[in-house]
ROROTOR-947172 format. One record per atom (N, C-alpha, C): atom name; x, y, z. Coordinates in nm, 4 decimals. Layout:
BEGIN
(pt 'CA', (X, Y, Z));
...
END
This chain:
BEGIN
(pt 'N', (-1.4836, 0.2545, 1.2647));
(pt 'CA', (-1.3577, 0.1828, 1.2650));
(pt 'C', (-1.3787, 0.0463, 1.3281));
(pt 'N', (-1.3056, -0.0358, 1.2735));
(pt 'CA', (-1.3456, -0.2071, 1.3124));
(pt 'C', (-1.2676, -0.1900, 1.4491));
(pt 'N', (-1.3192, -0.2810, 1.5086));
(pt 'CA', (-1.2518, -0.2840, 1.6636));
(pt 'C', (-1.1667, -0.4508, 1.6136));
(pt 'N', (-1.0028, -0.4074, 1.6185));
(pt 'CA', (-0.9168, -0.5321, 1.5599));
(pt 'C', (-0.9595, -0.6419, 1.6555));
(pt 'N', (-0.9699, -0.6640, 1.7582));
(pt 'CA', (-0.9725, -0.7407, 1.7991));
(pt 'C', (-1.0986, -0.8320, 1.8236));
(pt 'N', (-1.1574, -0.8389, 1.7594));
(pt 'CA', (-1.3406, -0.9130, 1.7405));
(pt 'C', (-1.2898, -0.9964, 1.6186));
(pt 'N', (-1.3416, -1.1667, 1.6396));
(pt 'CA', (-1.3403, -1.2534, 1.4866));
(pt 'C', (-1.3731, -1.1755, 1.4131));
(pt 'N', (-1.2820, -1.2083, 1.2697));
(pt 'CA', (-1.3862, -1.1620, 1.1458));
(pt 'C', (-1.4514, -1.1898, 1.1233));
(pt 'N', (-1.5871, -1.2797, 1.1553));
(pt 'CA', (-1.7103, -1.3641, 1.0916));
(pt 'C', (-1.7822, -1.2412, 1.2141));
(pt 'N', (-1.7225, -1.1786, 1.2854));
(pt 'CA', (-1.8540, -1.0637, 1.3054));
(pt 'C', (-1.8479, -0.9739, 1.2488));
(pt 'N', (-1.7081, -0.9548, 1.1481));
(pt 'CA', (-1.7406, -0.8160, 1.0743));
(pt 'C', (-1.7626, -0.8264, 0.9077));
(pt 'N', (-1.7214, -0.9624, 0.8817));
(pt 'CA', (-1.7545, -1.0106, 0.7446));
(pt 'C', (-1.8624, -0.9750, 0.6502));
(pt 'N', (-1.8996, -0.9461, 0.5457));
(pt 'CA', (-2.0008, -0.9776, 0.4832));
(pt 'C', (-2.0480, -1.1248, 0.4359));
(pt 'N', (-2.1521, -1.1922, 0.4421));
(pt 'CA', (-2.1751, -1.3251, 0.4308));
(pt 'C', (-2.2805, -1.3229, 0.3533));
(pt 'N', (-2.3034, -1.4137, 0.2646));
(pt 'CA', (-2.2301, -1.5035, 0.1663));
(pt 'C', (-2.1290, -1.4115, 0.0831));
(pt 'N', (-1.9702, -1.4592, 0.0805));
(pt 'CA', (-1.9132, -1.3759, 0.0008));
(pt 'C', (-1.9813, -1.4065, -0.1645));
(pt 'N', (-1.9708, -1.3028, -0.2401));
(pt 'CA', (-2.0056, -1.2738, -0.3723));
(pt 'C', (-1.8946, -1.3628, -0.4583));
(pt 'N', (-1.9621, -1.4995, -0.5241));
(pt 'CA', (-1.8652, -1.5982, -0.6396));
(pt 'C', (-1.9238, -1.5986, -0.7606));
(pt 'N', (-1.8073, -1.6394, -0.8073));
(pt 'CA', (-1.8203, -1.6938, -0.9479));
(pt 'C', (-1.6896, -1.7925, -0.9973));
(pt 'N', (-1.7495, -1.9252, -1.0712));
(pt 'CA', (-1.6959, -2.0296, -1.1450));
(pt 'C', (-1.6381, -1.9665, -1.2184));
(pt 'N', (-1.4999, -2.0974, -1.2087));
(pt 'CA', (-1.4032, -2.0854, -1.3380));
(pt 'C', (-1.4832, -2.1108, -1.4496));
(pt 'N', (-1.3767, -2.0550, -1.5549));
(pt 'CA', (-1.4634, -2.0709, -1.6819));
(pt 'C', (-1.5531, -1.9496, -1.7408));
(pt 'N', (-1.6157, -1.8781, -1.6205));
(pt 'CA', (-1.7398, -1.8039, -1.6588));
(pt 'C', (-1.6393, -1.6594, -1.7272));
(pt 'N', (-1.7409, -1.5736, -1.8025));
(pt 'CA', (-1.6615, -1.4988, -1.8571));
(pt 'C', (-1.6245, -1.3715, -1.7711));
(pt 'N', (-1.5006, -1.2934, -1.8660));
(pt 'CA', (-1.5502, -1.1589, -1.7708));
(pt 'C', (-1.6681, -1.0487, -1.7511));
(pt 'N', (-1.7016, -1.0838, -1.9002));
(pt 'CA', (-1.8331, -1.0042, -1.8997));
(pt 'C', (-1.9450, -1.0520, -1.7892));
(pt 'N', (-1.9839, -1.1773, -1.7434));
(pt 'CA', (-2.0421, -1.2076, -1.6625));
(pt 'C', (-2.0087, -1.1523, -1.5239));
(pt 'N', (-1.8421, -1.1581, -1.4849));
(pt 'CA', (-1.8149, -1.1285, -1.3472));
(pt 'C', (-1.8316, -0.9573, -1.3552));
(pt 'N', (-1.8485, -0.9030, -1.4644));
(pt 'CA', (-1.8990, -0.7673, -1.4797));
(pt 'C', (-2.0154, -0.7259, -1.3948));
(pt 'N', (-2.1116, -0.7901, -1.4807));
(pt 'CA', (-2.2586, -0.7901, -1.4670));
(pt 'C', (-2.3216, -0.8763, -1.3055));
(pt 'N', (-2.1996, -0.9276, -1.2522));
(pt 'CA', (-2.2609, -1.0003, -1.1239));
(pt 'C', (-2.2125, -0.8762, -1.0340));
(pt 'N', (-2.1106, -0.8106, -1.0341));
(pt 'CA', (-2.0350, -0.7247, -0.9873));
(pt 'C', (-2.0945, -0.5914, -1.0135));
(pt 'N', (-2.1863, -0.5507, -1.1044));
(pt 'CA', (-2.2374, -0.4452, -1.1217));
(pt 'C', (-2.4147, -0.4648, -1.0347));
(pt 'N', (-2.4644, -0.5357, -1.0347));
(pt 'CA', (-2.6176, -0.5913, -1.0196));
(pt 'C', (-2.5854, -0.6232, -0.8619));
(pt 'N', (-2.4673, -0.6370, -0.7493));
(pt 'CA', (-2.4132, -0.6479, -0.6603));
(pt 'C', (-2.4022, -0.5593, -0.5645));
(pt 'N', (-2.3560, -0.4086, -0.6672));
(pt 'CA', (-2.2990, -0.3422, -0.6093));
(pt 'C', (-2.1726, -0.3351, -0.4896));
(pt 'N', (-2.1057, -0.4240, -0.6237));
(pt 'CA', (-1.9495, -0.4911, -0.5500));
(pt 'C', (-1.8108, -0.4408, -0.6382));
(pt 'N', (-1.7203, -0.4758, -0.5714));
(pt 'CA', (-1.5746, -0.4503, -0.6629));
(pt 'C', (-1.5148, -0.5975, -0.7114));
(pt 'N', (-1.5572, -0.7332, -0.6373));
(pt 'CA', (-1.4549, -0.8272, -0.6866));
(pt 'C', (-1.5714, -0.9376, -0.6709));
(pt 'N', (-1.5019, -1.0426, -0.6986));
(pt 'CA', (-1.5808, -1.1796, -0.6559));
(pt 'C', (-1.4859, -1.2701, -0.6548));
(pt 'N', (-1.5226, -1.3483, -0.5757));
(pt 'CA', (-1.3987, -1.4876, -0.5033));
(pt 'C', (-1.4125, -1.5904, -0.6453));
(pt 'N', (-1.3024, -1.6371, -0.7050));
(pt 'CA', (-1.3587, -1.7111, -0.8241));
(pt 'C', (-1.3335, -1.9014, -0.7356));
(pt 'N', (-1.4313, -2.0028, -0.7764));
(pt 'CA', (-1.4506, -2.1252, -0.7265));
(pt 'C', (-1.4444, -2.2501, -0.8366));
(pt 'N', (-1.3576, -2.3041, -0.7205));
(pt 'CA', (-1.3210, -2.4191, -0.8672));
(pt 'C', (-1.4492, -2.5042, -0.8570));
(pt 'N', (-1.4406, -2.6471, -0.8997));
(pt 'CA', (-1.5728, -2.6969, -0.9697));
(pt 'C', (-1.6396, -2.7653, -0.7656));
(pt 'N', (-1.4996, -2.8047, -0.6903));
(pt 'CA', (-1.5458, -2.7908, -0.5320));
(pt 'C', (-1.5959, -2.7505, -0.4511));
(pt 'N', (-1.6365, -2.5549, -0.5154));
(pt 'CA', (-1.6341, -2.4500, -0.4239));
(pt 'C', (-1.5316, -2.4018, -0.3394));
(pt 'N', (-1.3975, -2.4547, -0.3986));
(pt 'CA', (-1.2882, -2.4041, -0.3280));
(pt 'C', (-1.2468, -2.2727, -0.3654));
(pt 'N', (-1.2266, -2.1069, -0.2988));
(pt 'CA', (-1.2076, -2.0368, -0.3405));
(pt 'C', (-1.0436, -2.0577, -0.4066));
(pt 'N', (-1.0259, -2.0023, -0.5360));
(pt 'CA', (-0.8992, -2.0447, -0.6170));
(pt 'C', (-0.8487, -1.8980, -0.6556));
(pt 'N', (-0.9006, -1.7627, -0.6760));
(pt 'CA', (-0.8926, -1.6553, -0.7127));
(pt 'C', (-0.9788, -1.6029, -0.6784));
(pt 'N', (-0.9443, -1.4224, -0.7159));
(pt 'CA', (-0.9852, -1.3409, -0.7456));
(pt 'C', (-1.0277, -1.2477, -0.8468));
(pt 'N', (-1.1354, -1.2065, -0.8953));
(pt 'CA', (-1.1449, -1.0999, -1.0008));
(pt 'C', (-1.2004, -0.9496, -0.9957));
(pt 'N', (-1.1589, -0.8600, -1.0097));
(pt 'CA', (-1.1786, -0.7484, -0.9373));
(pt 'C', (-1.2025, -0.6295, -1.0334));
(pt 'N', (-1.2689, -0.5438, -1.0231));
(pt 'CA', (-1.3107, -0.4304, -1.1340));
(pt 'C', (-1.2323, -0.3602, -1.1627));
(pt 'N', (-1.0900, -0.3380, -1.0884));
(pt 'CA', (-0.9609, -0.3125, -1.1559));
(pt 'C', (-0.9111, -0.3982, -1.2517));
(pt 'N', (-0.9076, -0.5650, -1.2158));
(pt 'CA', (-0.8671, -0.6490, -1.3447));
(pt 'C', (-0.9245, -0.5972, -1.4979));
(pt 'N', (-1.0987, -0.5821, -1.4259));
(pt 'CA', (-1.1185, -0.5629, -1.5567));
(pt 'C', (-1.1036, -0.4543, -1.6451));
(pt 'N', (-1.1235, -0.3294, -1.5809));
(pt 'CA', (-1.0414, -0.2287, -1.6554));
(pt 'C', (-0.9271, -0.2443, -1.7154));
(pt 'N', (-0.8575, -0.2659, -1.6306));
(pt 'CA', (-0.7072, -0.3711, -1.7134));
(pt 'C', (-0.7156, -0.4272, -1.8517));
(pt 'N', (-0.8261, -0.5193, -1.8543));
(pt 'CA', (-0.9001, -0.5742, -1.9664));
(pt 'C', (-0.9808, -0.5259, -2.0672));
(pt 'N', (-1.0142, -0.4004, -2.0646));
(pt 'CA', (-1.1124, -0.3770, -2.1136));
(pt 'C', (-1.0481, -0.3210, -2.2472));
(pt 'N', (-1.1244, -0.3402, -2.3487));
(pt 'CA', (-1.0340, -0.2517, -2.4859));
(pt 'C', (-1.1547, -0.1278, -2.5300));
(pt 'N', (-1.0504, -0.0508, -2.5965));
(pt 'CA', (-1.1448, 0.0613, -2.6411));
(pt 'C', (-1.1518, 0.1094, -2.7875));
(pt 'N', (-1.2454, 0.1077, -2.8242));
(pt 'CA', (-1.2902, 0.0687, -2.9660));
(pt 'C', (-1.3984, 0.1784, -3.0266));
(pt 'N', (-1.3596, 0.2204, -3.1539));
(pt 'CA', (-1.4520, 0.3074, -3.2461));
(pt 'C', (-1.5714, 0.4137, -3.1215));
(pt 'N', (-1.5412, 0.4331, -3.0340));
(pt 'CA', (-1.6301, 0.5065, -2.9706));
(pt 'C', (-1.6409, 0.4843, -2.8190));
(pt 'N', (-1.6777, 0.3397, -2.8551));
(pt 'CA', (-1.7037, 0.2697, -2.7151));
(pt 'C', (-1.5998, 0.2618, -2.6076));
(pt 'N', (-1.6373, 0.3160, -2.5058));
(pt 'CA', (-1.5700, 0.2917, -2.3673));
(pt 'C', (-1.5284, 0.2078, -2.2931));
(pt 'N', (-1.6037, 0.0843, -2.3260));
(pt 'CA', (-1.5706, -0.0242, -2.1962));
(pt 'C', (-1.5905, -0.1545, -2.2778));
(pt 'N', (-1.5204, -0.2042, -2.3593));
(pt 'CA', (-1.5544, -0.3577, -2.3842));
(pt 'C', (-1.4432, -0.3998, -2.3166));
(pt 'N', (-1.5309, -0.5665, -2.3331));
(pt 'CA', (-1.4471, -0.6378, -2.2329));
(pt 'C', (-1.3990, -0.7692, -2.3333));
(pt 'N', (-1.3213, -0.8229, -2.3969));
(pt 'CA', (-1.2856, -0.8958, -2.4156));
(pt 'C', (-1.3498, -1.0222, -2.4293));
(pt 'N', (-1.3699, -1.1605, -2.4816));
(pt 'CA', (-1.4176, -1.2575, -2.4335));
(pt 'C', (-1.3535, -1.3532, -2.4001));
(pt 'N', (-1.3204, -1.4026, -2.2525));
(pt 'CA', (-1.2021, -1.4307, -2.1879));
(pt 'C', (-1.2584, -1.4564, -2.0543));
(pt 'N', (-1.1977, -1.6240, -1.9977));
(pt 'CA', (-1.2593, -1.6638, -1.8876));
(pt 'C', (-1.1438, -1.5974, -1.7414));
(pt 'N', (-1.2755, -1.5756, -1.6691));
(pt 'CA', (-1.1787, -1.5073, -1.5389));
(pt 'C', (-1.0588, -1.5544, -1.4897));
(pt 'N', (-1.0470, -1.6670, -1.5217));
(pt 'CA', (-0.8834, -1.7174, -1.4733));
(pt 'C', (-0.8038, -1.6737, -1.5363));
(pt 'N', (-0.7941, -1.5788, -1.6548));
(pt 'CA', (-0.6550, -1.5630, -1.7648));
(pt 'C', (-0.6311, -1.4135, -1.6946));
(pt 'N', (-0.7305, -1.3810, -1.5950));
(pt 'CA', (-0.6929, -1.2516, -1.5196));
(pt 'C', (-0.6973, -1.2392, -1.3923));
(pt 'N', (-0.7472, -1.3652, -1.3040));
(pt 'CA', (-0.7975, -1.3395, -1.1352));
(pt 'C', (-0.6412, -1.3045, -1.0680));
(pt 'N', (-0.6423, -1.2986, -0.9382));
(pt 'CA', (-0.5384, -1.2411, -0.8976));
(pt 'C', (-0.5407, -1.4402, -0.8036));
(pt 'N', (-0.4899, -1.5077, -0.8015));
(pt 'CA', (-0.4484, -1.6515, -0.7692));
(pt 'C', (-0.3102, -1.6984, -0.6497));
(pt 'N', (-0.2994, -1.7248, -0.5495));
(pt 'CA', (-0.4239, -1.7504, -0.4816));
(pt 'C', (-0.4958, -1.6034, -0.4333));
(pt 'N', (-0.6701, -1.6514, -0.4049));
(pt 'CA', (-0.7119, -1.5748, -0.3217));
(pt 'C', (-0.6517, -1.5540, -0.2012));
(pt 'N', (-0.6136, -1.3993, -0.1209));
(pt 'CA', (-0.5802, -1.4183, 0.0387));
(pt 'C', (-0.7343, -1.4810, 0.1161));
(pt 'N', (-0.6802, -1.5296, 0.2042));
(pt 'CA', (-0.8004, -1.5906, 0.2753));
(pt 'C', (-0.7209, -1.6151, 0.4455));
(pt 'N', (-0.8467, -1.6194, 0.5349));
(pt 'CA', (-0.8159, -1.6239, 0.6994));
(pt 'C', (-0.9001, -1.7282, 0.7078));
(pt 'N', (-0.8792, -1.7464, 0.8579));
(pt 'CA', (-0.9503, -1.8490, 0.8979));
(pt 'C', (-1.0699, -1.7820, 0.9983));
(pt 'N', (-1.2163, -1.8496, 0.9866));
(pt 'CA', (-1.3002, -1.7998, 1.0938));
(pt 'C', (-1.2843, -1.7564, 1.1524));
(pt 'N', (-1.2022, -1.8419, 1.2769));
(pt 'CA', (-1.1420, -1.8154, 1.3828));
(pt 'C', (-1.0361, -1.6712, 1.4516));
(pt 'N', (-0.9697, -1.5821, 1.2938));
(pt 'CA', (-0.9346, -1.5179, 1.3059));
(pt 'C', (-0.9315, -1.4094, 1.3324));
(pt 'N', (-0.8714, -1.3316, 1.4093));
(pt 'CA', (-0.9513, -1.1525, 1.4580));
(pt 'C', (-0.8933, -1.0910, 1.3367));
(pt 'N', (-1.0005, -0.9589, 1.3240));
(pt 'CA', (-0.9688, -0.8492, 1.2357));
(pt 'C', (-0.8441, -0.8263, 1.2001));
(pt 'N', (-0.7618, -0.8472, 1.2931));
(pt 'CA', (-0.6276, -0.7480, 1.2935));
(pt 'C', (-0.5531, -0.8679, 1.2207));
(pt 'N', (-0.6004, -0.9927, 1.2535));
(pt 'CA', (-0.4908, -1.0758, 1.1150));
(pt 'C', (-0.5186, -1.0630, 0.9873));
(pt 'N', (-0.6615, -1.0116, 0.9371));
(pt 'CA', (-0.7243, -1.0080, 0.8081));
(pt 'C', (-0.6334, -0.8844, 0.7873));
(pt 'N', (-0.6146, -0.7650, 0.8970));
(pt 'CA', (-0.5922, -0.6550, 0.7947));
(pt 'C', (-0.3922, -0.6593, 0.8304));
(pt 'N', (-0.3598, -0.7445, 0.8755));
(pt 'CA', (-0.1850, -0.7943, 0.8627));
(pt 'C', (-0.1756, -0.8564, 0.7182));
(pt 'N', (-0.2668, -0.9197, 0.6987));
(pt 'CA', (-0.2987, -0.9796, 0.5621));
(pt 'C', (-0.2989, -0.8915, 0.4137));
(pt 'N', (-0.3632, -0.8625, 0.4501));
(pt 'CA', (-0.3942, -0.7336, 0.3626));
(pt 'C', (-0.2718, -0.6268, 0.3330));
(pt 'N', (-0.2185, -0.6081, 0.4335));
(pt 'CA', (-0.1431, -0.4999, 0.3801));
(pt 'C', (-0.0069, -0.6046, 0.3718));
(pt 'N', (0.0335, -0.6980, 0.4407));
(pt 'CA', (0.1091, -0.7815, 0.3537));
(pt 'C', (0.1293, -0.8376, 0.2306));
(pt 'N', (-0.0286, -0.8467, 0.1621));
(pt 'CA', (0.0006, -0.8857, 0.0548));
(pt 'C', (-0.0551, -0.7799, -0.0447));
(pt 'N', (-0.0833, -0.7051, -0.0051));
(pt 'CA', (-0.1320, -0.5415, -0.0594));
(pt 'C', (-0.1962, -0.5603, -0.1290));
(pt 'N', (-0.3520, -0.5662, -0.0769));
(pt 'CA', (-0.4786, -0.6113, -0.1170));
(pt 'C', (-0.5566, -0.5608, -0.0283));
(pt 'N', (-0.7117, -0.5420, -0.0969));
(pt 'CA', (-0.7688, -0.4499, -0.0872));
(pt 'C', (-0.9279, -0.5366, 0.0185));
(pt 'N', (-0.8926, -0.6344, -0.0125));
(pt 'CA', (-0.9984, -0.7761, 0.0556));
(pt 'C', (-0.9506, -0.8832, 0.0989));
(pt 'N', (-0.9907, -0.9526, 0.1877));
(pt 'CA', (-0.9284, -1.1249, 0.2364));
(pt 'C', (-1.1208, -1.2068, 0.2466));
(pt 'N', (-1.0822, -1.2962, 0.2109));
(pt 'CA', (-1.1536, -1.4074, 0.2168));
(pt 'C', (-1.1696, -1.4767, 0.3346));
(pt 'N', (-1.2756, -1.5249, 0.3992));
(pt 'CA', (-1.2953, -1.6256, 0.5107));
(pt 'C', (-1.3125, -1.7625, 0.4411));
(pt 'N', (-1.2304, -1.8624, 0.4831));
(pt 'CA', (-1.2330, -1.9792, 0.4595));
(pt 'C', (-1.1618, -2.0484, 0.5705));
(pt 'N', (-1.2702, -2.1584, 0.5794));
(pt 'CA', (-1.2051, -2.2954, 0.6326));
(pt 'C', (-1.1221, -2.4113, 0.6063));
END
């Protein structure tokens, strides 16, 4: 159990896992599978985190066809990220990330400056 009161940049994972607008979903698939992750922070052309895309979206997305189980559409992650990303600040303890979280009933928050 996280101890709430410690910054999140000690309990963070670092570098969070991105991907550019534009890119497809099949890509945020395959970065997300080769990861062994559920989402990725999506970044505008700044590196500003702008969204989210998450392996629930893509199920969401996915169509099912003559047999096949899982296609995905061809379709850039913004026509599905979840926008804005939640995000904290460095500076912030655990317990605001997870006020965050269940405020905006989400399953991850972002560290950004």
């Amino acid at each position: 159990m996280a101890n709430f009161e410690m910054q999140v940049t000690e309990y963070m994972s670092s570098p969070a896992e991105t991907i550019p607008l534009g890119s497809s979903l099949v890509e945020a698939d395959a970065r997300m599978t080769a990861s062994g992750i559920s989402a990725l922070a999506v970044l505008d052309p700044d590196g500003r985190i702008v969204g989210v895309i998450s392996q629930t979206d893509l199920l969401r997305a996915a169509e099912y066809t003559n047999g096949q189980t899982f296609v995905l559409p061809d379709r850039p992650v913004e026509e599905l990220m979840m926008s804005p990303a939640v995000t904290v600040s460095p500076e912030d303890k655990v317990s605001a990330a997870a006020r965050a979280m269940v405020k905006n009933r989400v399953h991850r928050v972002f560290v950004a400056s």
